[in-house]
C-alpha positions as CSV (number, residue, x, y, z in Angstrom):
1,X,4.6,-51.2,-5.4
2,X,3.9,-55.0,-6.3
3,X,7.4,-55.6,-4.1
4,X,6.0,-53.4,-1.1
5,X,2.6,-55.4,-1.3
6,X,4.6,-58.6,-1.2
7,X,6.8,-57.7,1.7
8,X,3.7,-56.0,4.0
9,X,1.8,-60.2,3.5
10,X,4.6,-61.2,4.4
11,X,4.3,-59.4,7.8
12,X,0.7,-59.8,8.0
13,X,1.4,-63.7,7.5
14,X,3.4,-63.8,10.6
15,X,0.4,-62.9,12.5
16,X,-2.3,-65.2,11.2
17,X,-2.3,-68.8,12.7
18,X,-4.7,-71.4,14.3
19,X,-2.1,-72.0,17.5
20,X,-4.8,-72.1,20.7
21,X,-1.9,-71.0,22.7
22,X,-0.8,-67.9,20.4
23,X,-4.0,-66.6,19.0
24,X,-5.7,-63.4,20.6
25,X,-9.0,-63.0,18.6
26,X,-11.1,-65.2,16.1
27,X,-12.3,-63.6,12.4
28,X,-13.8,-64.2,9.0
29,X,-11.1,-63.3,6.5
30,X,-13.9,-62.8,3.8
31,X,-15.6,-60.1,5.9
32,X,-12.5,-58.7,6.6
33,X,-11.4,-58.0,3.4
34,X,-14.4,-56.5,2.4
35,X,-14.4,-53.7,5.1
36,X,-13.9,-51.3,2.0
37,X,-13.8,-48.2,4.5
38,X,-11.3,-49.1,6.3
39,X,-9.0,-47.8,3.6
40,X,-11.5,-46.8,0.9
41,X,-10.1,-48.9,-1.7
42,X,-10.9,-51.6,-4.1
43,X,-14.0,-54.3,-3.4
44,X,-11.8,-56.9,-1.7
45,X,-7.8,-56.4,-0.2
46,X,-6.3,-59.1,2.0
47,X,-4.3,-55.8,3.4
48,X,-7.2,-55.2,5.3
49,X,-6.3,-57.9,7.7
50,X,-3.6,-56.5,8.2
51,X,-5.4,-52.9,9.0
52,X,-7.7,-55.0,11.4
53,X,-4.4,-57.1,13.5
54,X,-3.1,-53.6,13.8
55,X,-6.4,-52.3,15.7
56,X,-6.1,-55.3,17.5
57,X,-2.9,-54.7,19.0
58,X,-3.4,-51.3,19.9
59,X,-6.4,-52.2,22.0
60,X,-4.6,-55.1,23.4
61,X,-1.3,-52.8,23.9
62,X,0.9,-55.4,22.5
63,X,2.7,-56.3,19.2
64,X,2.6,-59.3,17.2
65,X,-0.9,-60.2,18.3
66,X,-1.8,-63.4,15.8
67,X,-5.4,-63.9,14.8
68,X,-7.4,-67.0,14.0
69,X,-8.8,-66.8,10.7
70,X,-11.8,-69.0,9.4
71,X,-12.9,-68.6,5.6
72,X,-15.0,-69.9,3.0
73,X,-13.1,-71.7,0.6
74,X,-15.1,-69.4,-1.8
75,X,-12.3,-66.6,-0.8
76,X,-9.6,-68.6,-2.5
77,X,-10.9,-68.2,-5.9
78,X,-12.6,-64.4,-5.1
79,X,-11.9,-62.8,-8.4
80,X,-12.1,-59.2,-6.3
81,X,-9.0,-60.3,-4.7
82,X,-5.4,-60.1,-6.8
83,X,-4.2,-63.5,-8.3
84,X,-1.1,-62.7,-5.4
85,X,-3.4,-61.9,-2.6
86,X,-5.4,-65.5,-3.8
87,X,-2.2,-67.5,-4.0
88,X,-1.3,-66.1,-0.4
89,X,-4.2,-67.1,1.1
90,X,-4.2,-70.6,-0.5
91,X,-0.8,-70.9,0.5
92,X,-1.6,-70.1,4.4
93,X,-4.4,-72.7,4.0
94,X,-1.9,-75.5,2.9
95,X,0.1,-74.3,5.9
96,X,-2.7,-74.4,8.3
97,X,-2.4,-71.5,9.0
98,X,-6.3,-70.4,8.6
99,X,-8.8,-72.6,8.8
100,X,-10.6,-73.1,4.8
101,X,-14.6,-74.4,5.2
102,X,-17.1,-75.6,3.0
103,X,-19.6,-73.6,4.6
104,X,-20.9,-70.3,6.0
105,X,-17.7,-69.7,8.9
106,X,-19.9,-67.8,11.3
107,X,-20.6,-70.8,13.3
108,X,-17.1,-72.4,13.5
109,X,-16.0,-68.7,14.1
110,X,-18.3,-68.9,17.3
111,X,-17.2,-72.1,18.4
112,X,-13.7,-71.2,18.0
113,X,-14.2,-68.3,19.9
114,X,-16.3,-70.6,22.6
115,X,-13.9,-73.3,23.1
116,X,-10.4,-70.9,23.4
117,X,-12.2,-68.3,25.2
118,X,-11.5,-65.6,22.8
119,X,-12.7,-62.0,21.3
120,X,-14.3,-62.0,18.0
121,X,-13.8,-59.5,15.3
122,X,-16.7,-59.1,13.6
123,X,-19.1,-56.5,12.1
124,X,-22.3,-59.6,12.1
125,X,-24.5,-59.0,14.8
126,X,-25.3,-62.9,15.9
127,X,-28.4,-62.6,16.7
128,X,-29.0,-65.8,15.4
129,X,-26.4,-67.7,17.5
130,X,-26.8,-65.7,20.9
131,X,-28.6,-69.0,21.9
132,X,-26.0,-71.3,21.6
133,X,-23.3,-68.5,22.2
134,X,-24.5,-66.2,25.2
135,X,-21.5,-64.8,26.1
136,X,-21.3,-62.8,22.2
137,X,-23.7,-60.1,24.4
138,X,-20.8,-59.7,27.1
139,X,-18.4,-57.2,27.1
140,X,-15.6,-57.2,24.8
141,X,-16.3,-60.6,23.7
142,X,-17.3,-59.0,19.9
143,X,-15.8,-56.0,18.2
144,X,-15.9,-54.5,14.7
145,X,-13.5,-53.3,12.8
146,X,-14.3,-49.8,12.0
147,X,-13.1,-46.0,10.9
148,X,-12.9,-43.9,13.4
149,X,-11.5,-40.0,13.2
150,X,-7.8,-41.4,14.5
151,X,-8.1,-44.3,11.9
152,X,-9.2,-47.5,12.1
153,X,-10.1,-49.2,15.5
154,X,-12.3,-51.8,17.2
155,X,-15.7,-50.8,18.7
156,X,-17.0,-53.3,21.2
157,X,-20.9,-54.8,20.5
158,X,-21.3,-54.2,24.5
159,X,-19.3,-52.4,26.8
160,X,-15.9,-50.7,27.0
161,X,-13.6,-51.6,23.5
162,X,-11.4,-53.8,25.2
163,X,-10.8,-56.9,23.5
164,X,-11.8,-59.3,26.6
165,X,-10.2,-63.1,26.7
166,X,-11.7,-65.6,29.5
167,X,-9.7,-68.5,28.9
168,X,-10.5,-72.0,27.6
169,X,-14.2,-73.2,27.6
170,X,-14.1,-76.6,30.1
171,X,-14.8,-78.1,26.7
172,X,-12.4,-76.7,25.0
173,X,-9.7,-77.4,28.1
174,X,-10.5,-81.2,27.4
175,X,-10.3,-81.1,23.7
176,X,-6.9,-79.2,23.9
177,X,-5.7,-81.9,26.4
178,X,-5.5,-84.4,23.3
179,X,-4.0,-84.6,20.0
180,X,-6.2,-85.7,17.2
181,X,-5.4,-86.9,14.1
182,X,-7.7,-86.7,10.5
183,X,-8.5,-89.8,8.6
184,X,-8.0,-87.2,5.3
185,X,-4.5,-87.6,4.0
186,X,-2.7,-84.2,4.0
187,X,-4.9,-82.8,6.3
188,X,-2.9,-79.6,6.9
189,X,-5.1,-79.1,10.6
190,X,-5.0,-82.4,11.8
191,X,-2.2,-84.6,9.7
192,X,1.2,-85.0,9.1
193,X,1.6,-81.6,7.8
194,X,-0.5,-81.0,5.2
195,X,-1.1,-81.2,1.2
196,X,-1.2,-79.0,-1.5
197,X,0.9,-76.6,-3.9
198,X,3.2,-75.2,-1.2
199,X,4.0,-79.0,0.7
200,X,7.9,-79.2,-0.3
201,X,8.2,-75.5,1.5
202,X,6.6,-76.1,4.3
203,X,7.9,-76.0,7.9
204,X,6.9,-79.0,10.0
205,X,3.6,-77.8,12.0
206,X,4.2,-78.6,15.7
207,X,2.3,-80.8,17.5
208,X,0.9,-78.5,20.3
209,X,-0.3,-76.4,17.9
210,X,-3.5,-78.4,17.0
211,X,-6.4,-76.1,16.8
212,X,-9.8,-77.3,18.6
213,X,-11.6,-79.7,16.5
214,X,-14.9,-79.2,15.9
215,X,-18.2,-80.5,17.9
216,X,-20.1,-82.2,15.9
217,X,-23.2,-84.2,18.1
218,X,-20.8,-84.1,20.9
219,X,-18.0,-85.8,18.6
220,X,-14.7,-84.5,17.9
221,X,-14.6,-83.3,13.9
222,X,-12.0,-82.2,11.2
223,X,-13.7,-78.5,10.8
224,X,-12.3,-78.9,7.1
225,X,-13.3,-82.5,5.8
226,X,-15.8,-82.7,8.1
227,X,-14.5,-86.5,9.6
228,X,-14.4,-87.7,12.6
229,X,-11.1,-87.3,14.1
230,X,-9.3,-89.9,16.2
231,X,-7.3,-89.6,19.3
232,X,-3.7,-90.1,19.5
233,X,-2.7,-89.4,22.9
234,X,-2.4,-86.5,25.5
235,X,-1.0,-82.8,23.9
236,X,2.3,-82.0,25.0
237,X,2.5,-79.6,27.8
238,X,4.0,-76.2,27.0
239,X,4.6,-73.0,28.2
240,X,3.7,-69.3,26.6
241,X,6.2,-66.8,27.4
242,X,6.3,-63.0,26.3
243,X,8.7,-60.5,25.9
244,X,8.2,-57.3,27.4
245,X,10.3,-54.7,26.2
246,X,10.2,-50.5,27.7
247,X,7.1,-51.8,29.1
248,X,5.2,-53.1,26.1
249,X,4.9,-57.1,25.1
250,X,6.3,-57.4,21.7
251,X,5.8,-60.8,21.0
252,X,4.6,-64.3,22.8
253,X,6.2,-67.5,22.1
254,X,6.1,-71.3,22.9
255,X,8.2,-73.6,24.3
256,X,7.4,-77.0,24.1
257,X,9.3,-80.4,25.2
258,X,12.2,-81.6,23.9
259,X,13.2,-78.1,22.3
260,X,15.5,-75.0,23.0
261,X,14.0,-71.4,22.6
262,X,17.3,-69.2,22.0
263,X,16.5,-65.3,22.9
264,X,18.8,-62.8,21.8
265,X,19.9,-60.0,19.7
266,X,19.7,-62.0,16.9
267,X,20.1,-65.6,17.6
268,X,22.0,-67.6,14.9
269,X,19.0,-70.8,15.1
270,X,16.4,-69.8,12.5
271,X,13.6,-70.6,15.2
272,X,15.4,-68.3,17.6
273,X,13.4,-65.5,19.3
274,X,15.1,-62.2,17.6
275,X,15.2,-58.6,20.1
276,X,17.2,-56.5,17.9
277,X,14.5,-54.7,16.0
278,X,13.0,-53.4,19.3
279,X,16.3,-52.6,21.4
280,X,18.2,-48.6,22.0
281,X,22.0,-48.7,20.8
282,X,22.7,-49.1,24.6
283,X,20.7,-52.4,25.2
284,X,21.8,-53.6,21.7
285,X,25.1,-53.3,23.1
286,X,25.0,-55.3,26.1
287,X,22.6,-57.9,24.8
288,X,24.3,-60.9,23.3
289,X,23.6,-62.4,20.1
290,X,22.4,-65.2,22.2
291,X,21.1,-64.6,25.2
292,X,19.5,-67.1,27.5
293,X,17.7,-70.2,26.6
294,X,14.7,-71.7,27.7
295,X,13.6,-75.3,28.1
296,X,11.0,-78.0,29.8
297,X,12.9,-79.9,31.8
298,X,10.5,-82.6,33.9
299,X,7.8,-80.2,35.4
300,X,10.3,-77.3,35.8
301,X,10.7,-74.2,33.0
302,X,14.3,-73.8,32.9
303,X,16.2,-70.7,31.9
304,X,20.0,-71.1,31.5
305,X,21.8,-67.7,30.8
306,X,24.0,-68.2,27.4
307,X,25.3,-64.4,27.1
308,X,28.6,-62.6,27.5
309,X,27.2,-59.9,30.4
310,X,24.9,-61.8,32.2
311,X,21.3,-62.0,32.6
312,X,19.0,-61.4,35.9
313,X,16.4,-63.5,37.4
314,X,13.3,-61.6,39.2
315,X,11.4,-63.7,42.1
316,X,7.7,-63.4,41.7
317,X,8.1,-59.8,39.2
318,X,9.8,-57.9,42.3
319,X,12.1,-54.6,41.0
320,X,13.7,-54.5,43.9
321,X,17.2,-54.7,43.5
322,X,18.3,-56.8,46.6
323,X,16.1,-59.4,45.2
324,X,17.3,-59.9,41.8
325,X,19.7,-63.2,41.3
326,X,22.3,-63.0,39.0
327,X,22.6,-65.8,35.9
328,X,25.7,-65.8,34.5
329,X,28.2,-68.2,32.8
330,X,26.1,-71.4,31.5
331,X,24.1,-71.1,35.0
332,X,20.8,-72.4,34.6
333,X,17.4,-71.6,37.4
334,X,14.4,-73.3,37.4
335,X,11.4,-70.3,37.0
336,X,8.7,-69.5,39.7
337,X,5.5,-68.9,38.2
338,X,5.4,-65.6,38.3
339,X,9.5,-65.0,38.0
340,X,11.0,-62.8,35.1
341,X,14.2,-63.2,33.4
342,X,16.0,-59.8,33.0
343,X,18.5,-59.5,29.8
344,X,19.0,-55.8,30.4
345,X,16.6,-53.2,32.7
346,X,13.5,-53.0,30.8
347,X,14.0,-56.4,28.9
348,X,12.2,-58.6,30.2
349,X,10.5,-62.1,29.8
350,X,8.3,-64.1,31.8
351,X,4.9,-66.4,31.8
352,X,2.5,-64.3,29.2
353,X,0.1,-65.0,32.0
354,X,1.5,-63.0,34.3
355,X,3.1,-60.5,32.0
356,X,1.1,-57.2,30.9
357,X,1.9,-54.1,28.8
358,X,2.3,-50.7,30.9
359,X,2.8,-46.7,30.2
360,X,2.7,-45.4,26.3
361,X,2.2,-47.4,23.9
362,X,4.0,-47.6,20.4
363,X,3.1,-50.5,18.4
364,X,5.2,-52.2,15.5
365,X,2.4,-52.0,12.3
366,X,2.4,-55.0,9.6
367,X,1.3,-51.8,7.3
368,X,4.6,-50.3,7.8
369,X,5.6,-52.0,4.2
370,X,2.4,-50.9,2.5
371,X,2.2,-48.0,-0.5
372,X,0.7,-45.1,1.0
373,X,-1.9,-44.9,-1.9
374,X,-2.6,-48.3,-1.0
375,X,-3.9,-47.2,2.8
376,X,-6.2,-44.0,3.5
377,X,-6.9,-43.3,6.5
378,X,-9.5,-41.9,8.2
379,X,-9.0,-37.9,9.6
């Protein structure tokens, strides 16, 4: 059981992170995990974020759905949780990939929220912060995780339980515009890549995923040391594309300047964007490895076709067939905005912008790993 544990926080990590451009909702981890009825289990389980990101993507109809998570630094040393669960969670704040305060997180969970434009996933009411935060009383702007009679879900504060994103806060458009940089050594938000027990097995953070800094009097803050943060030049620009697979989005990824993002089967580079786990024996068969490529190159997106059968480019979404352009052989095309590259019919990726989830949906679950005793649901 300890192994099965280990392998479902391993899932659940890949969907935790403080990327503006990947994240789809803002939470407290330490609320989370005490949502004992969401599994009727012990005090405090981090697999309860995991319970939560899977209600999140079935109300968003789309796997892989990564949440920003604020916490008290209290969490790290929570006796409820298991020595593992608190040596994952310190090991995700030395990655940066949640974001660790000294104080109460409800009001950098709000500002979070504020500045991406972003649902929050929350059972606090805010009644305290509707002032500053008018927009927690619109619809689907604020949803609690709760039990339901088909298991756990997300029940909106006002309105219809759709998680609702509007976008980047003018504010926040200019503060992601910028890269900032921490005077605190090892700042894993804002530095070189962070401190800590897990530094020498770290990846190095990219650059364009800088979370928002924190506003404090109108100045630009480390949320974490609470130091004013200096700016160190313009953000890279980058472009979010998803995958769309039978109809669903399975996953959303960047690509930034001066890199390659390999899709495929199962793409030999270790950063590659892997297909295989969602694909039918026929498409498995026809997809390559690796398939097409995408890359920045001046102001155009750039999808070059790297595959033994061929790839498909779609003007503006269209399905019709006379439409279509063939990529084949090394050929590279510059992407429309709304254009979608075509591996195989119903694999398809294009601008997550423009790209939305359609007919039944069947979700990939991070629980999929978990002991059964471990999760009770709801019937």
């Amino acid at each position: 059981m300890r192994f099965e544990i280990s392998k479902v926080l391993d899932a659940i990590e890949g969907r935790v992170c403080t990327d503006p451009a990947l994240a789809r909702a803002v939470l407290d981890l330490a609320d989370v995990v005490r949502y004992v009825d969401l599994d009727g289990g012990r005090p405090a389980s981090l697999l309860r974020l995991g319970i939560t990101i899977d209600a999140l993507g079935r109300q968003l109809q789309e796997d892989g759905a990564p949440v920003y998570a604020v916490v008290h630094r209290g969490l790290l040393s929570d006796a409820d949780l298991t020595s593992n669960e608190r040596m994952v969670i310190r090991r995700w704040a030395d990655d940066g990939l949640v974001e660790v305060l000294d104080h109460h997180p409800a009001d950098r969970m709000l500002e979070v929220a504020d500045l991406l434009g972003l649902p929050v996933l929350s059972r606090q009411r805010f009644d305290g912060l509707a002032g500053r935060f008018p927009w927690v009383t619109e619809p689907g702007r604020v949803l609690a995780p709760i039990s339901s009679a088909n298991g756990p879900t997300l029940k909106a504060r006002v309105g219809v339980s759709v998680p609702t994103a509007v976008g980047p806060s003018p504010t926040g458009a200019k503060l992601l515009a910028r890269m900032w940089r921490c005077p605190e050594l090892g700042c894993a938000l804002f530095g070189g890549g962070g401190g800590g027990a897990f530094a020498d097995l770290r990846a190095e953070r990219a650059p364009y995923g800088q979370p928002p800094p924190s506003l404090r009097t109108g100045v630009p803050t480390c949320p974490r040391h609470e130091r004013r943060l200096s700016d160190v030049g313009p953000r890279p620009r980058i472009e979010v594309l998803a995958v769309r697979i039978g109809g669903q989005i399975r996953r959303r990824f960047v690509v930034a300047p001066d890199e390659q993002v390999v899709v495929g089967r199962a793409p030999e580079q270790s950063d590659g964007i892997r297909l295989g786990q969602w694909l039918n024996d026929e498409a498995r068969r026809w997809i390559s490895r690796n398939h097409v490529s995408f890359e920045l190159r001046g102001g155009d997106l750039v999808a070059r076709d790297v595959s033994t059968n061929g790839s498909g480019i779609r003007p503006g979404g269209s399905m019709d067939e006379a439409q279509r352009v063939a990529l084949t052989n090394q050929q590279a095309r510059a992407l429309g905005t709304g254009d979608i590259v075509e591996l195989y019919p119903g694999v398809q990726i294009g601008r997550a912008a423009k790209m939305t989830s359609g007919g039944d949906f069947n979700p990939t679950s991070v629980m999929a790993e978990a002991p059964t005793m471990a999760i009770r649901l709801n019937r």
